[in-house]
N, C-alpha and C positions, 0 to 999 in steps of 0.2 A: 766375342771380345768387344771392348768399350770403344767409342772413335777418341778421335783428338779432342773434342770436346767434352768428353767425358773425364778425359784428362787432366782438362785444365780444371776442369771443376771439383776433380779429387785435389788437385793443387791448390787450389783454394779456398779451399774448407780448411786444409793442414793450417796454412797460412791466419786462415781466422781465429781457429781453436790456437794455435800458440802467441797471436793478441790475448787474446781474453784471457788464457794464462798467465803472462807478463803482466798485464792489464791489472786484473783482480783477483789471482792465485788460483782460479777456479781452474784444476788437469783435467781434460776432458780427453785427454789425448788416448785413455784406457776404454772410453767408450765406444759401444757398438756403433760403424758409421753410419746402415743403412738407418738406425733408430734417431743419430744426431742429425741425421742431412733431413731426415722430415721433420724433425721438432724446431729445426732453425727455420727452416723454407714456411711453416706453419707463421712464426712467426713474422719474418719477411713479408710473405700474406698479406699480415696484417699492417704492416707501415708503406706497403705498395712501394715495394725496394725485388728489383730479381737477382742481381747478381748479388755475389759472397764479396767483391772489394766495394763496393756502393755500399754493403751494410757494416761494412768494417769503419767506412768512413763515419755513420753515424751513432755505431757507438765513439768513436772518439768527441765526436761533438754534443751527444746528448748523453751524460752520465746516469740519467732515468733510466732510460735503455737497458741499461743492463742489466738491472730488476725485474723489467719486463721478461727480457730473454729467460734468465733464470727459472723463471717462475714456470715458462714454457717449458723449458727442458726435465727440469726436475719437476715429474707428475708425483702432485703427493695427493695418491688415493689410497686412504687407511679410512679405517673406521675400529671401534670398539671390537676384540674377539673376533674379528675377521678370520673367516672360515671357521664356523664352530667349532666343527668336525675334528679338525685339526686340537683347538687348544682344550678341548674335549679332551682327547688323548694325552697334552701335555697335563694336564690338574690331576688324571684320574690312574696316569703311570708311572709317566716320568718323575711330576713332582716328590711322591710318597718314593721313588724309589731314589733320588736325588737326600733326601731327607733321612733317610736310613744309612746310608755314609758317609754323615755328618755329627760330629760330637753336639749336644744338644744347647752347649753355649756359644760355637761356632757361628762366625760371620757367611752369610751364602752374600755370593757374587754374582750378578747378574749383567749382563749387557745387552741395549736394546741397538745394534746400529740400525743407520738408516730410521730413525722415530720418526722422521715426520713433525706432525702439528701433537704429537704424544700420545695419542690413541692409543700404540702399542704396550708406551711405557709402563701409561694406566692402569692398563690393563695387566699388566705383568703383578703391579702391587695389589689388585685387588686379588688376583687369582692368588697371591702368597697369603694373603691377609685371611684368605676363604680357610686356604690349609691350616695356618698356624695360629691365629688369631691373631689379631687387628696390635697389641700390645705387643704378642712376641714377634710379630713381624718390624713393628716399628724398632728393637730392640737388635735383631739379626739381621734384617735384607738389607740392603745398600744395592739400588736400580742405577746404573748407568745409561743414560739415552742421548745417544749424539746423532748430528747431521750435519752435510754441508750449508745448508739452507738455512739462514739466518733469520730469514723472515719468519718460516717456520717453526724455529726453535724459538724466538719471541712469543707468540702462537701456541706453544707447546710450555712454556715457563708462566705463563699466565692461570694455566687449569682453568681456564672457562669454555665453556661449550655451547650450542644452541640446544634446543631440545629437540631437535632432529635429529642430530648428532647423537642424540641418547635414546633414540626410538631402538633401535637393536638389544639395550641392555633390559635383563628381568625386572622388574620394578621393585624388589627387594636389595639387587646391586644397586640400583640407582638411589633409595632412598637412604642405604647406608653410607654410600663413598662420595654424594653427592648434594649440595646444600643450593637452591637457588638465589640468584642473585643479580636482580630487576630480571630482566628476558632472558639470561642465561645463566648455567649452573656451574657452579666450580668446584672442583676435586677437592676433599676435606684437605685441610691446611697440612695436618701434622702427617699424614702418608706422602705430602707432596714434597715436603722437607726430604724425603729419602730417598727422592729421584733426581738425578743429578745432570742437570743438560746440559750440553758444550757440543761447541761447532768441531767436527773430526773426518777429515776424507780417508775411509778406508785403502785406499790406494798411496797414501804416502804419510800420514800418521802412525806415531808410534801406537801398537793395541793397548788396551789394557788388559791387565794381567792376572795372573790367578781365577779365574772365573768358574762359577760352575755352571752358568748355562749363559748361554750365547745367542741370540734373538735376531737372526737375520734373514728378513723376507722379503722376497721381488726384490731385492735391490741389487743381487749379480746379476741379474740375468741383465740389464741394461751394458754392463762391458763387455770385454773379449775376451777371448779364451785367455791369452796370457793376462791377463790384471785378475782375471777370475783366480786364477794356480797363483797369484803372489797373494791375492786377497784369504785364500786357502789356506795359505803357508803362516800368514797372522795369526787367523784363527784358529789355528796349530798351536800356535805359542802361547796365547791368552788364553786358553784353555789350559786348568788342572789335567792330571790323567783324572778320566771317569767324566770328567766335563761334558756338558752335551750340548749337541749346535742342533737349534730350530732354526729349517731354510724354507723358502719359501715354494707352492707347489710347484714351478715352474723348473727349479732348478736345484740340483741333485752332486753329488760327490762319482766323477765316471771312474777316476785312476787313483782312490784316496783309500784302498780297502786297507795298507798296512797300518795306517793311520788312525782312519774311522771304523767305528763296526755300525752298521745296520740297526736301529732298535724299531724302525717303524717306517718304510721307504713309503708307503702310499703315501704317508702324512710329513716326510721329509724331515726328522726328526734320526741325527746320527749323536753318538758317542766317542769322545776321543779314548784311543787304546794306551793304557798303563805303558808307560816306560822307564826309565832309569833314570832317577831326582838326582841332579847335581849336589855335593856336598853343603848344609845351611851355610850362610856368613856369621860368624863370632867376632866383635870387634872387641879388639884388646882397650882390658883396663887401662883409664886414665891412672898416674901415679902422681897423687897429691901429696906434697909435704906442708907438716904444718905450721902452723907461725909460731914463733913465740910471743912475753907480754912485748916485749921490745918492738916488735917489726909492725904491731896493730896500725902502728900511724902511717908507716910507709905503704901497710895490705889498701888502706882506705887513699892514700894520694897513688897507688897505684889503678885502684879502682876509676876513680875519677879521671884520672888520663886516658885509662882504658875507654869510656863511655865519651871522650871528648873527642881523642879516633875516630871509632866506630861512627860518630855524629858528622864526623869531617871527609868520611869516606868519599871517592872520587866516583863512585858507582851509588846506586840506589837498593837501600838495604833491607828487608825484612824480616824480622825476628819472632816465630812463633814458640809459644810454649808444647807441652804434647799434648794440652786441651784444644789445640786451635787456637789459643787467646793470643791476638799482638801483646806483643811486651818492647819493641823496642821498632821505630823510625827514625833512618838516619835524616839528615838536613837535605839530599839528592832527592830520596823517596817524598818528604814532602815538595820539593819543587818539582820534581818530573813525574809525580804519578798522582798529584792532587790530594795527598794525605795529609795527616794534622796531626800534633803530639793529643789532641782529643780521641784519635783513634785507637790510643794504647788502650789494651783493658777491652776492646770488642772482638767477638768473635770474627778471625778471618773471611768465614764465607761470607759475612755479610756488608762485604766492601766489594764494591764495582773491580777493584782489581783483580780480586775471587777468580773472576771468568772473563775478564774482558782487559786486552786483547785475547786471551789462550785462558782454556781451560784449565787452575792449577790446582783446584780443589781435589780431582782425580790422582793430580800426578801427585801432590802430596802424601797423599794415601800409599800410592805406590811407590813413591821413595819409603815412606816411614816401614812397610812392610816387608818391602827387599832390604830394608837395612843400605842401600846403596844411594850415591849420589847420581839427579838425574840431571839434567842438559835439554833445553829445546833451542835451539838453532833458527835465528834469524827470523824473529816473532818481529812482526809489522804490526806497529802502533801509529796515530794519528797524534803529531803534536802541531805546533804553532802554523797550520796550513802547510803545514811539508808530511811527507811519510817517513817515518822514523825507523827503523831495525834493531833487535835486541838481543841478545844470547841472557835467557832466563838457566839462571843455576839450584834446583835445590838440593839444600844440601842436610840430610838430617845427621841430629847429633846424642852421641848416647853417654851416659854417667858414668861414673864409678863400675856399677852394676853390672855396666851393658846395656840399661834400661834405657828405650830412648827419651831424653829432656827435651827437646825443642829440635826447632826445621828454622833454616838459614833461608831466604831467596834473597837473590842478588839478580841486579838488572845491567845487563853492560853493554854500552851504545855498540852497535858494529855496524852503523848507517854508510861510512866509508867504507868499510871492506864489502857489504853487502854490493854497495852498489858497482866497486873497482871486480868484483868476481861478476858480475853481471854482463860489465863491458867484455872481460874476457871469456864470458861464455858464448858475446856476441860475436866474437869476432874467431873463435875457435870453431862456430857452427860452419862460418863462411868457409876457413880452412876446409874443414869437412867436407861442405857441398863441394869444393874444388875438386876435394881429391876423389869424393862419388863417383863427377864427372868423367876423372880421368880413369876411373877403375870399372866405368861401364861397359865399354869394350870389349874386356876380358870377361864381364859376369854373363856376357851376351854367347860368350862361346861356352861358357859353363850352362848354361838354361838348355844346350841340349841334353848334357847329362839329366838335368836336371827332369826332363820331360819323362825320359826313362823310367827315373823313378816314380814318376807321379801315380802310375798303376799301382803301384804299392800303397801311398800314400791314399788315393779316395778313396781306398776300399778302409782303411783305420779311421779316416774322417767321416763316414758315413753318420756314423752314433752320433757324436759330434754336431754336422748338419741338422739332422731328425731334432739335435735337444736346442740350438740354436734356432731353428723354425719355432719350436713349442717355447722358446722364449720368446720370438716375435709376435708369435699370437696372443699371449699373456699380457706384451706391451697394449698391444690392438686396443685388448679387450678393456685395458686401464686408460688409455684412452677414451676410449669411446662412452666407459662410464663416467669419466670427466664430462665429457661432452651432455653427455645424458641430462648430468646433475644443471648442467648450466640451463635446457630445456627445460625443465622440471621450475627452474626460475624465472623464467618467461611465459610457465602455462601461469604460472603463480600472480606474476604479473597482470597481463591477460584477464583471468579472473575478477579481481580487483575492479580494472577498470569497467570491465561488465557491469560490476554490482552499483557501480558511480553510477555507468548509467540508466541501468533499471531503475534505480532510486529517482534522480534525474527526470525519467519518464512517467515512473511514479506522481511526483510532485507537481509535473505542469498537468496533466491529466485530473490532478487533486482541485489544482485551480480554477482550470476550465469546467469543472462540476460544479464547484462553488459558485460561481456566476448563474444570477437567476436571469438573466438576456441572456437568449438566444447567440452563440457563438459559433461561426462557419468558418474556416478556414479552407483557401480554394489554392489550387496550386496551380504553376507558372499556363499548366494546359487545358487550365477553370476544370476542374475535376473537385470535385470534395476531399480533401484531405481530413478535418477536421467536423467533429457534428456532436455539440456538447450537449446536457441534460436539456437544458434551458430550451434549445431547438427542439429538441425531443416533446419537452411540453405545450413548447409554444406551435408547434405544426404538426405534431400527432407520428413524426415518423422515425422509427428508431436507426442510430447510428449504422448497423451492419445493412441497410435498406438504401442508404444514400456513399456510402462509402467508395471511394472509387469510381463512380460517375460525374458524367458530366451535371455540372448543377443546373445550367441552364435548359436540361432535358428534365425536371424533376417538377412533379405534378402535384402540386398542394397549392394551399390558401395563397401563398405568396404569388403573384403575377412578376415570376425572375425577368422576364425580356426586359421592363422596365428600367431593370438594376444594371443592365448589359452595358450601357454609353457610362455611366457613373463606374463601372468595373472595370472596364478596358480603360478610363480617362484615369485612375488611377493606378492602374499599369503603367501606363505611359510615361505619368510623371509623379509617380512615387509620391505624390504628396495626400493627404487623406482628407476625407471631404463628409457630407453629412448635419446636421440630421437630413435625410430622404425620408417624405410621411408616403406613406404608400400605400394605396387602400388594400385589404387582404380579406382574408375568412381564417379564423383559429382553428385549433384542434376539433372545434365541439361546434364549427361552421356558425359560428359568430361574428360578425361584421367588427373589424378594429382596423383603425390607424397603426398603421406599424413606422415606426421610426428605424431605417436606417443607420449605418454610418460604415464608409467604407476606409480601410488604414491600408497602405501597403504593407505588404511583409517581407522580411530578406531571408530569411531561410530556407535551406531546401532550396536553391534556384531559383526563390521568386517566388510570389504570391500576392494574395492580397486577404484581409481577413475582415469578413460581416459581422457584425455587430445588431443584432433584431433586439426592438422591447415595442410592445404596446402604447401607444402615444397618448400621455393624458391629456395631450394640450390641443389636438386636432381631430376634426370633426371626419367623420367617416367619410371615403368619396369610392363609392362603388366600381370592383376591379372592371376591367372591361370584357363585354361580351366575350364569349368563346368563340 
């Protein structure tokens, strides 16, 4: 059992995680703690902060911070086909048999959660593009790829990559789906049009819908069992019957056999099982009557009020045709969403309001093909330095026919409601904890029952455990190749500088060759450090002969004791002195004046550095006896 201080520190963890929720929407509250208590403290770490209320305090005062944290907690380790093996088996079974119970002008559905910086996504279009070809895939597939991680999805909406990043792919994938561009390469344009990013937390987002395959790896295994079974029960529903869910190796379907069937467990590759399709929606015909010639003038000043309305609307309006094309912004949409009557006539997706705040290019879709009106609730925008709150309506609309003609979205402030339900969620929590308090008593006498049963209970939690462990070590192991990858850029580092300084050494070595004087370089303990060409010619002895010795021990033409009060006096006082003519014997025991000159040197600890040439200007004076 934990002590008291284990306690508190489960207490406030709870307590940080429902800041940062409040804070910046991020629910952490589904994930694994022993996973979340090391990725914060990792962090922590790193700002030299121990406790959980010290770092509470600093994300409120440094809004970077929480960038930071993020980036810590969500590990985004993907790469290209990660685990071959696996997507091996999705191209060479599942796909072809995904494809065979599909009408051949049928839309396939795809979604990547959890993408990441889009490696998966990517990858998902090229392995389509392999099957059906590059055209009819652009024609059929439609890639859904979301995350919570914003950084990432910027990252991921860019398609540019390093060539590192693309050392795992064939070099035939790479030269078809990938164009360079200065040091990095970016995913052909028109495949990348068909992949669709937006920020989405599998744990409280509505899913998307109809799907035929389902693309989710490593990213339960980071929650708990209950967020895993609601995360399940999504994925239940955004799946077609026949739909298939790719999960990742770590983590597996224990209590989903009515649901899912089996088509490949080693490779974690399930099927959703056929069930019973609720009745289609048919919306009843519009009943138009027609005008006479009489009423033309009244149909045209009733048009014109109609459009003077719609313009005066007290809400912010959007009017799409079924191409996607704006056709209509009211006077609100251009003041509260930064729109312009220049925008009529452009394709929707390619307006920042598209996907920014919420993803609505998806929900579009999915309104236009359930035929139904959809609702997102209390979407957070940024206006004039405040945070703003919205209820986004789409609403699509059908003809005559039943065909549908255009999609409505409407924006309606609910910054008041949001925030009056907030204080009451604040102050309903505190009821709560009250009433906790008072009801703890009694749960303390019920925990004996409770113990009773426990023998029952770890013997069903056992499986459980075992797949929870092998999701910890999966975390480990994505860790630790984070870690890896950051080494890998410090050997890299490292490197580099090596080569500076080879080069470096190179160069002055070049110089000191080039000199035809004699150049000695002596270090702080008169040793030889340095012995260039020039000394080699001028005294007959080669560098690896004097290297490391004392110079004042070194037996040639020159008479060094001489040089010793000149050498030490420039030690002393740093200052450099010379010419010294000093009578010597050369290489080839030839009587010359040798000139001198001695400079201090600062490197390495100290030195001083000789300077020898033959003297044209002074007459020989024979070294002294032996």
């Amino acid at each position: 059992m934990g002590g008291p201080q284990d306690a508190e520190d489960d207490e406030a963890l709870e307590e940080l995680l429902t800041f940062i929720r409040d804070a910046r929407g991020f629910d952490f509250t589904g994930y694994k703690r022993s996973t979340l208590a090391r990725r914060i403290h990792k962090r922590m770490t790193d700002v030299g902060i121990r406790s959980y209320p010290d770092y509470q305090d600093l994300l409120e005062t440094d809004a970077d911070e929480f960038s930071a944290l993020f980036n810590t907690i969500l590990i985004n380790v993907t790469s290209f086909f990660r685990d071959p093996e696996a997507w091996t088996l999705l191209q060479h079974e599942v796909v072809p048999e995904l494809l065979e119970t599909l009408d051949p002008d049928q839309e396939i559905r795809v979604w990547s959660a959890g993408c990441s910086s889009g490696e998966e996504a990517y990858s998902l279009a090229m392995m389509f593009s392999e099957a059906l070809g590059i055209e009819e895939c652009l024609r059929r597939v439609k890639i859904y790829a979301t995350d919570v991680d914003e950084e990432a999805l910027r990252e991921a909406r860019s398609g540019l990559y390093t060539a590192k990043a693309l050392e795992s792919l064939p070099s035939d994938l790479r030269d078809t789906y990938f164009e360079q561009n200065n040091a990095q390469f970016s995913f052909r344009l028109d495949l990348r049009r068909r992949v669709i990013f937006g920020r989405h937390d599998i744990t409280r987002d509505a899913p998307i819908s109809r799907l035929d395959l389902l693309v989710c790896r490593n990213t339960m295994m980071y929650f708990n069992v209950e967020a895993q079974t609601q995360i399940i029960d999504r994925f239940h529903f955004a799946l077609r019957p026949g739909g298939f869910l790719f999960l990742g190796k770590a983590e597996m379907l224990l209590n989903d056999g009515e649901r899912f069937e089996v088509v490949n467990m080693r490779q974690r590759v399930f099927r959703r099982r056929a069930g019973v399709k609720g009745p289609a929606y048919h919306p009843a015909p519009l009943k138009i009557r027609a005008a006479t010639g009489s009423e033309v003038h009244s149909v045209a000043r009733t048009r014109q009020l109609r459009d003077l309305v719609l313009d005066a609307g007290p809400t912010p309006l959007i009017a799409l045709d079924a191409d996607g094309t704006v056709v209509a912004v009211n006077s609100q949409a251009r003041i509260q969403l930064g729109l312009s009557t220049s925008d009529i006539g452009r394709p929707f997706q390619d307006l920042e309001v598209s996907y920014r705040p919420v993803e609505l290019r998806s929900l579009i879709d999915q309104s236009t093909h359930e035929r139904r009106t959809l609702r997102v609730n209390r979407v957070e925008r940024r206006g004039a330095g405040d945070v703003l709150y919205c209820d986004i309506l789409i609403q699509p609309l059908s003809g005559p026919s039943g065909l549908h003609v255009a999609t409505v979205i409407s924006f309606t402030d609910v910054t008041v409601a949001t925030q009056l339900k907030a204080e009451v969620k604040r102050v309903r929590e505190e009821l709560e904890t009250a009433y906790e308090e008072l009801q703890s008593t009694n749960e303390e006498l019920e925990t004996t029952n409770e113990e009773l049963q426990s023998s029952i209970e770890e013997l069903e939690t056992t499986n459980e455990e075992l797949q929870s462990t092998n999701e910890e070590l999966e975390t480990t192991n994505e860790e630790l190749q984070s870690g890896n990858e950051e080494l890998e850029t410090m050997n890299e580092e490292m490197r580099i500088r090596t080569d500076e300084l080879d080069e470096a050494r190179s160069f002055l070595e070049a110089v000191l060759t080039s000199i035809a004087a004699g150049v000695v370089v002596l270090g702080k303990d008169l040793k030889v450090k340095s012995w260039n060409r020039g000394a080699v010619d001028l005294w007959g002895l080669r560098a690896d002969e004097v290297l490391d010795r004392p110079f004042f021990d070194l037996d040639f033409g020159l008479p060094t004791e001489e040089l010793r009060p000149v050498v030490e006096r420039c030690m002393e006082t740093r200052e450099r002195s010379g010419p010294l003519g000093v009578g010597a014997l050369s290489r080839i025991g030839r009587p010359i004046t040798c000139d001198v000159f001695c400079s201090p040197f600062g490197g390495n600890h100290g030195g001083v550095v000789l300077m020898m040439e033959e003297s044209r200007n002074h007459t020989f004076h024979s070294p002294p006896a032996a």
